[in-house]
C-alpha positions as CSV (number, residue, x, y, z in Angstrom):
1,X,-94.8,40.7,-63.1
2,X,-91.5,41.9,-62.6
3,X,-90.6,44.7,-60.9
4,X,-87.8,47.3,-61.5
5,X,-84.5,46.9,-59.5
6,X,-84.3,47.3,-56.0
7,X,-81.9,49.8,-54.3
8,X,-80.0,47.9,-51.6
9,X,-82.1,49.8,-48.5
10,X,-85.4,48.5,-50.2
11,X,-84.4,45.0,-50.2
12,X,-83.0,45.1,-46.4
13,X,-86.2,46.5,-45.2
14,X,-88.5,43.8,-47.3
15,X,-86.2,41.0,-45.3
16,X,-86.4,42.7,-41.9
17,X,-89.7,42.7,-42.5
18,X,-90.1,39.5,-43.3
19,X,-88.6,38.4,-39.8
20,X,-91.5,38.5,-37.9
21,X,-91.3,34.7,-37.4
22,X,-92.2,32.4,-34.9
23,X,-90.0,29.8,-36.1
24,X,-87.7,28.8,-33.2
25,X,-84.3,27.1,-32.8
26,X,-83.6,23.1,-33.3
27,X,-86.9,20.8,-33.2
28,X,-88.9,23.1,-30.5
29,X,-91.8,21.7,-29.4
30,X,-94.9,23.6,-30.5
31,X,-96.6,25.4,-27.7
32,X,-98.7,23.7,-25.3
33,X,-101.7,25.6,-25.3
34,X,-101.0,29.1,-24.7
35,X,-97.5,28.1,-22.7
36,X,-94.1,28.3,-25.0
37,X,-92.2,24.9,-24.8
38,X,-88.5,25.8,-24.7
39,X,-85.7,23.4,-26.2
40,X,-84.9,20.9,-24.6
41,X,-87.5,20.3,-22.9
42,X,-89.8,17.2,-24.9
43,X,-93.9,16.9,-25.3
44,X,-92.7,13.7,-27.6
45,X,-91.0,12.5,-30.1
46,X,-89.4,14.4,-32.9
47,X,-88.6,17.7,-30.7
48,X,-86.6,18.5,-28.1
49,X,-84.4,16.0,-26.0
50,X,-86.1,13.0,-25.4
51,X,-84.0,13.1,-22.4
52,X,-86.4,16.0,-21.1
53,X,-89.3,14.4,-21.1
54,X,-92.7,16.5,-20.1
55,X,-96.3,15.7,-20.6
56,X,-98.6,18.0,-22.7
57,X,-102.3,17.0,-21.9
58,X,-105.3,17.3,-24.2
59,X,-106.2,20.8,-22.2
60,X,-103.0,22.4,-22.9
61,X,-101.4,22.1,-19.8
62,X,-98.3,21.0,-18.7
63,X,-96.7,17.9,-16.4
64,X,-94.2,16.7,-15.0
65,X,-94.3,12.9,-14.3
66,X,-91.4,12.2,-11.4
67,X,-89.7,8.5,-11.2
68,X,-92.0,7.1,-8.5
69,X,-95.3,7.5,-10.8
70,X,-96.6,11.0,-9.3
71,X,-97.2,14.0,-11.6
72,X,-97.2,17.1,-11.0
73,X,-99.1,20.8,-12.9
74,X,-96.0,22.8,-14.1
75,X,-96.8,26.4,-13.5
76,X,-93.8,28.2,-14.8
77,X,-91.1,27.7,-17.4
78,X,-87.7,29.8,-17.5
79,X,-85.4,28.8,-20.2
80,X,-82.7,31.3,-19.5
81,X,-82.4,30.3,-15.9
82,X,-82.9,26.4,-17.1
83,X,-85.7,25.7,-14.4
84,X,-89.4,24.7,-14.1
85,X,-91.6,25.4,-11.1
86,X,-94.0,22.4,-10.1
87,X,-97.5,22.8,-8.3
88,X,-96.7,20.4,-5.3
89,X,-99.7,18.2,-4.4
90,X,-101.2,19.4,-1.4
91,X,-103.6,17.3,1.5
92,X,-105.9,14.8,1.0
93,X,-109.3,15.8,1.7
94,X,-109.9,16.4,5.6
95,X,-106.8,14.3,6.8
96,X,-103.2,15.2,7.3
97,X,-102.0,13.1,4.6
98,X,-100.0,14.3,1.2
99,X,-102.3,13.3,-2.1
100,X,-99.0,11.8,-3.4
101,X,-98.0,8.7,-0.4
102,X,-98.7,6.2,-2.1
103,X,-96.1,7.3,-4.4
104,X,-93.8,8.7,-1.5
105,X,-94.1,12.5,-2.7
106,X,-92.1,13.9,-5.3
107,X,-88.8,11.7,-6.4
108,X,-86.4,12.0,-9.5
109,X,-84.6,9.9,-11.8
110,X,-80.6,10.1,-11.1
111,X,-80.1,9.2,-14.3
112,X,-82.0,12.3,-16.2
113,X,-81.2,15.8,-16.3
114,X,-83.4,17.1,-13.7
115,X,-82.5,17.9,-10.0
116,X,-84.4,20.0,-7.3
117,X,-82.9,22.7,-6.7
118,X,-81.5,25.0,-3.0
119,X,-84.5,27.0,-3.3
120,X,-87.5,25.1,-2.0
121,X,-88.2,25.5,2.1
122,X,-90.0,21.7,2.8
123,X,-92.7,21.3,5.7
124,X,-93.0,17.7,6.6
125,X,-95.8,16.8,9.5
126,X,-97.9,14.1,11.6
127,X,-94.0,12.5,11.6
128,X,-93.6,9.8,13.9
129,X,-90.9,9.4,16.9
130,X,-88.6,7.4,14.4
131,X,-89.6,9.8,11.5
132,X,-88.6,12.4,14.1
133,X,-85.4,10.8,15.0
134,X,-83.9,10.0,11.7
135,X,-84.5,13.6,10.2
136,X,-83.2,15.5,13.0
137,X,-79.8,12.9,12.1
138,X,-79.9,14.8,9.0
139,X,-80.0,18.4,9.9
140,X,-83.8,18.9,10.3
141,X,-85.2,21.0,12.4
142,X,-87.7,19.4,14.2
143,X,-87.5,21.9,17.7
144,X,-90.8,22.4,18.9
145,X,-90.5,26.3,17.7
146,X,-89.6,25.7,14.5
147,X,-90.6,27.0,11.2
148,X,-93.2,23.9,10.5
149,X,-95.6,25.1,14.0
150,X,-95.9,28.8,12.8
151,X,-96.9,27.1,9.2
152,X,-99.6,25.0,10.6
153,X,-100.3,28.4,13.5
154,X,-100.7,30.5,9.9
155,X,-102.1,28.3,7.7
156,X,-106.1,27.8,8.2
157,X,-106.2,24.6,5.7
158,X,-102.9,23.3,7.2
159,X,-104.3,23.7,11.0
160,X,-107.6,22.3,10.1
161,X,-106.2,19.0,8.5
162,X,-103.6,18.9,11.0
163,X,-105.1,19.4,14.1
164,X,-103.2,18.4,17.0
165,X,-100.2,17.0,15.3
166,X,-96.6,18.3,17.6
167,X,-94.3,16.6,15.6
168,X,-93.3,18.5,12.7
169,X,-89.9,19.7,10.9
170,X,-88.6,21.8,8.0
171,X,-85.6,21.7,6.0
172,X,-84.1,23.8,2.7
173,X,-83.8,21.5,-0.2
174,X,-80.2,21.3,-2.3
175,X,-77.9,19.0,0.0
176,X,-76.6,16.0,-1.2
177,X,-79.9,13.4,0.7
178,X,-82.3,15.7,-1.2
179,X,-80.9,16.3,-4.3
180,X,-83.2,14.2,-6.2
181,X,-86.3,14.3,-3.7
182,X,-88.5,17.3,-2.7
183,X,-90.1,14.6,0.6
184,X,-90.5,11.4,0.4
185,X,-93.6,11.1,2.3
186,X,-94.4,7.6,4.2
187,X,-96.8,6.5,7.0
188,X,-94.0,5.4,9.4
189,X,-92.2,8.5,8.8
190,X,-94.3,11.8,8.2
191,X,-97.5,11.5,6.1
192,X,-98.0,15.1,4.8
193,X,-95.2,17.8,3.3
194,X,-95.8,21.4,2.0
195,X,-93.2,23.1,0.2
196,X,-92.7,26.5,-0.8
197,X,-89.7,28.5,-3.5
198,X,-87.3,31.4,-2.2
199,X,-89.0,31.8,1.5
200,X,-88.3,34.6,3.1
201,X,-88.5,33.0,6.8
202,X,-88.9,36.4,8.6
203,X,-92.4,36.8,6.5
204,X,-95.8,35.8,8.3
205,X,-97.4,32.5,6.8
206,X,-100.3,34.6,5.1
207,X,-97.1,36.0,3.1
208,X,-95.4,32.9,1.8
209,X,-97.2,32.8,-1.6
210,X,-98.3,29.8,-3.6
211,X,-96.6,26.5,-2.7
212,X,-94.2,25.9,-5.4
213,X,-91.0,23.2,-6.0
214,X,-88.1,24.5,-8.1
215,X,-87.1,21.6,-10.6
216,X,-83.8,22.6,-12.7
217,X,-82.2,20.7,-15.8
218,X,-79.2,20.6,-17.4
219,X,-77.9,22.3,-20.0
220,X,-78.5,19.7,-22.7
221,X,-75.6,18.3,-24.6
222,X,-76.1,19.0,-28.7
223,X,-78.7,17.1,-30.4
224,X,-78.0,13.1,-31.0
225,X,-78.0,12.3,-35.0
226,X,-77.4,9.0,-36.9
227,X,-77.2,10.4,-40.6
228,X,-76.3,14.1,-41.7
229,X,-80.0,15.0,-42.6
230,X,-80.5,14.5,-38.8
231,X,-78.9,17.7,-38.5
232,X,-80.4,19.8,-41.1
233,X,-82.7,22.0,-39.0
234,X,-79.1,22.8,-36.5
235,X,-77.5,25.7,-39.0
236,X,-73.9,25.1,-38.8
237,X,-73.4,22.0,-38.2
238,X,-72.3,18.1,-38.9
239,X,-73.1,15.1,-37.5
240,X,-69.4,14.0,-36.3
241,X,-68.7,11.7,-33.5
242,X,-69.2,12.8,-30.0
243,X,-65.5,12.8,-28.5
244,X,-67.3,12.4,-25.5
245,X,-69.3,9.4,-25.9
246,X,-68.0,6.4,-27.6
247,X,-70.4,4.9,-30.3
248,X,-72.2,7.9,-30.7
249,X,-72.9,10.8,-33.1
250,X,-74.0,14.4,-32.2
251,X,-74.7,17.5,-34.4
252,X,-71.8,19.4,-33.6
253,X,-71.0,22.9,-34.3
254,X,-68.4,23.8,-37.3
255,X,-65.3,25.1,-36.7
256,X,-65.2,28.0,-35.1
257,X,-68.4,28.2,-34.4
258,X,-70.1,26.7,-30.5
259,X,-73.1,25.1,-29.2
260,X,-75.6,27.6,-27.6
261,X,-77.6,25.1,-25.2
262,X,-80.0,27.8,-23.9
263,X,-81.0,28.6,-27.7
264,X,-80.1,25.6,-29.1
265,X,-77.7,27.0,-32.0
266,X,-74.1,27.0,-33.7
267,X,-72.7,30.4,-32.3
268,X,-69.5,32.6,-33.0
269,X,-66.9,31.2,-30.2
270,X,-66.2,33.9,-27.2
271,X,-62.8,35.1,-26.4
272,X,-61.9,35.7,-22.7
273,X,-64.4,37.8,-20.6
274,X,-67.0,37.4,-22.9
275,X,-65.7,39.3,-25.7
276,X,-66.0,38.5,-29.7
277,X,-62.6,37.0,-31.1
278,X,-61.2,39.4,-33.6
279,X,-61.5,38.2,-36.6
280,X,-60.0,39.9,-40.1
281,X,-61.5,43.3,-41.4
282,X,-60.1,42.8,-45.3
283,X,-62.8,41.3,-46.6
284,X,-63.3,42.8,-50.4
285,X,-66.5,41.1,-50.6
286,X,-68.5,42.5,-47.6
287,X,-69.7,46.6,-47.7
288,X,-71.5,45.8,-44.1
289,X,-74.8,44.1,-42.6
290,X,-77.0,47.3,-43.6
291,X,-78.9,46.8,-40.5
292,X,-78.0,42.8,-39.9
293,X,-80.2,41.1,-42.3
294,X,-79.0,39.3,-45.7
295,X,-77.7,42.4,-47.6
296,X,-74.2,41.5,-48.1
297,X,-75.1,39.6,-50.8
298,X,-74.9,42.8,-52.4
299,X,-72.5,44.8,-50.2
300,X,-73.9,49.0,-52.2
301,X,-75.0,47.9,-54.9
302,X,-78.7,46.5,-56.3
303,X,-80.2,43.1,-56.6
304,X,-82.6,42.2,-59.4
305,X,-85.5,40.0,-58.3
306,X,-88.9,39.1,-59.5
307,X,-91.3,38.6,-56.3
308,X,-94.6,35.9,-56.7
309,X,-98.0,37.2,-55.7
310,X,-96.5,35.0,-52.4
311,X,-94.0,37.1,-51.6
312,X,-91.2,34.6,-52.4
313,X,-88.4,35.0,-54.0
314,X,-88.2,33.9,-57.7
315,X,-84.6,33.8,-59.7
316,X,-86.5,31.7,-62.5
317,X,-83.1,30.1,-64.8
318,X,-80.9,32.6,-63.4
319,X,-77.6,32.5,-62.2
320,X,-76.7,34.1,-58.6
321,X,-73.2,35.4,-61.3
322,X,-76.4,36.8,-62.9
323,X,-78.2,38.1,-60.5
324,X,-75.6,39.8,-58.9
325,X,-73.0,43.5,-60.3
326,X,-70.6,42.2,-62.5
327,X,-68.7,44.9,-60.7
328,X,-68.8,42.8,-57.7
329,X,-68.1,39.7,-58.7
330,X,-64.6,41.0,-60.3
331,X,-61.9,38.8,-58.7
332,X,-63.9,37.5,-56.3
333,X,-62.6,33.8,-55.2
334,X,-64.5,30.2,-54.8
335,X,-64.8,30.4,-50.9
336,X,-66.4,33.8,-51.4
337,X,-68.8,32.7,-54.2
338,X,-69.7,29.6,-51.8
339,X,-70.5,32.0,-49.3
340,X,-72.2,34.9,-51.6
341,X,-74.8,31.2,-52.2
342,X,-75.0,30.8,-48.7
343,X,-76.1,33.8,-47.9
344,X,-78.7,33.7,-51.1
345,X,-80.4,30.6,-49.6
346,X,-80.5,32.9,-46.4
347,X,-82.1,35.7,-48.0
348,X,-84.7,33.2,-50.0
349,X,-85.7,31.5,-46.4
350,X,-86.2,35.2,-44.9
351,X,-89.4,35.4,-47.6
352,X,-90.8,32.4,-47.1
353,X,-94.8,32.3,-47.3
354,X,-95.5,30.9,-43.9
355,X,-94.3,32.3,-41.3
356,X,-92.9,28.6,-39.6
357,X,-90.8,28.4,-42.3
358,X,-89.0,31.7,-41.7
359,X,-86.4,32.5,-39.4
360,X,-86.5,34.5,-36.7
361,X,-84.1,37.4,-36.8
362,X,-81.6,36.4,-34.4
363,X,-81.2,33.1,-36.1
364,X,-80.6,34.7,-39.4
365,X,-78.4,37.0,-37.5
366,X,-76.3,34.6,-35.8
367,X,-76.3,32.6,-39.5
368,X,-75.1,35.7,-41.2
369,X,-72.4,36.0,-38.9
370,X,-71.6,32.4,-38.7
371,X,-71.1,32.5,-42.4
372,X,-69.2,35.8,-42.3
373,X,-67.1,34.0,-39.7
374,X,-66.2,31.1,-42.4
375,X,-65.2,33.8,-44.6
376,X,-62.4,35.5,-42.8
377,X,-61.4,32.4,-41.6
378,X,-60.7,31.1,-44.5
379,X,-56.9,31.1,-46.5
């Protein structure tokens, strides 16, 4: 049935509320189990970076599988800061030994985008006389005060496994020898490590918290692509060829537009201090966002639509020239008829029956003013 013609605040409010989306940016991993799985990090293949590989089990937790064939619960994810926190492995059952020797504790690839980062305090114990000697070469301290006797003095498990055991040492992760190693635990060295994120050394052990390691990545480069339709799902952008790797092609942002690693999208560029470049203001075609969300098309005056029983919309054999004020469209040039249909397709994926198919509202948002950016770029 067709309904009568919408007043431009009636159609804004039907797309904002058609934003409540869960559709995220470029090839997101779906969730693993209840946890989100943030770009770029990869479950498998056809999302994220395959260069950020992470393991989603059948239970719906996550892992992180290190270079040496250990793997390790992930406990926390946080995108923004680029960083995952790992459970570490703990003792073997009534011995001083880490679970992990036989694969000498927790090691990294050089060649991937992870590192461990300045924040984890390391415990190493039951070290032998050479184990003792060469760590105390490398700025451990292995004093017979140090920080590793009042763990095993304040930690019942600890103290029970490692009865007896004087030679111990401790050391904050980060320098250049642990950059890509939490402990590399071996029987002719030290047998068992403990490690725990942002330590405040002044607290008592019963204090310290969960053990945790402090993995960071990257921020990932933009999406590899072999054929144009590899970048479809990055708004924005082409598959060019990367000017920083020979051979190879990347989805790269459109002029004037940059890569957003963190949300993986085609942003507005930043002048100096963080501040929008200016960009022109005589643009005949545009009356404002009325509230951010796919009005322009429009810009004051009304939009005729016919809306399915799905809430889709339907513009049957029209025209957008139809569909649209002839008042409007007086004098109005090619670029900005390209970009009237580029906002149209916008507006048409805002109403989409399932939610997965929708965007969320800062993606439309940042397409809207991607597009708008085009515009008053252009001659």
């Amino acid at each position: 049935m067709e309904l009568p013609w919408l007043s431009l605040t009636t159609f804004t409010l039907f797309l904002l509320l058609s934003f409540s989306s869960t559709a995220e940016s470029f090839k997101r991993c779906p969730n693993c189990g209840s946890t989100r799985v943030p770009y770029p990090l990869s479950t498998g293949p056809g999302c994220g970076d395959p260069d950020y590989k992470i393991r989603c089990d059948n239970r719906g937790s996550l892992w992180f599988d290190t270079l040496n064939g250990s793997t390790n619960p992930i406990k926390l994810i946080d995108p923004s800061g680029q960083r995952f926190v790992l459970v570490p492995p703990g003792f073997e059952r009534n011995t001083c030994v880490s679970v992990d020797i036989k694969s000498h504790g927790i090691q990294l690839d050089p060649n991937l985008p992870f590192n461990v980062s300045s924040s984890n305090t390391v415990i190493i114990m039951n070290c032998t006389k050479d184990g003792l000697d060469g760590y105390m070469s490398q700025g451990f301290n292995c004093s017979d005060n140090s920080l590793c006797h009042k763990f095993l003095n304040g930690n019942p498990e600890a103290r029970a496994k490692c009865r007896g055991v004087s030679s111990c040492c401790w050391y904050k992760t980060g320098a250049s020898v642990n950059t890509y190693k939490v402990y590399r635990a071996r029987t002719d060295k030290c047998t068992a490590y403990q490690s725990y994120m942002n330590l405040d050394l002044t607290m008592p052990v019963s204090k310290w918290g969960e053990p945790a390691v402090e993995i960071l990545w990257e921020a990932p480069r933009e999406p590899v692509c072999k054929i144009p339709g590899d970048c479809t799902d990055l708004v924005n952008s082409v598959c060019s060829v990367d000017p920083k790797s020979l051979g190879q092609k990347r989805c790269l942002c459109k002029k004037g537009l940059q890569w957003d690693s963190v949300n993986a999208v085609c942003e507005v560029k930043r002048c100096a201090e963080g501040k929008k470049c200016k960009r022109r203001s005589n643009l005949p075609l545009i009356g404002g966002l009325a509230g951010g969300v796919g009005a322009i098309l429009i810009a004051g005056g009304v939009m005729k639509m016919i809306i399915s029983k799905q809430n889709r919309i339907v513009a049957g054999n029209q025209s957008l020239a139809e569909m649209i004020d002839p008042v409007i469209l007086k004098g109005v040039t090619e670029v900005e008829m390209e970009s009237m249909k580029e906002l149209g397709d916008l507006a048409e994926r805002c109403v989409k029956e399932t939610r997965q198919s929708r965007p969320t509202m800062k993606a439309a948002a940042k397409e809207i003013e991607s597009i708008l950016q085009g515009l008053a770029s252009a001659p």
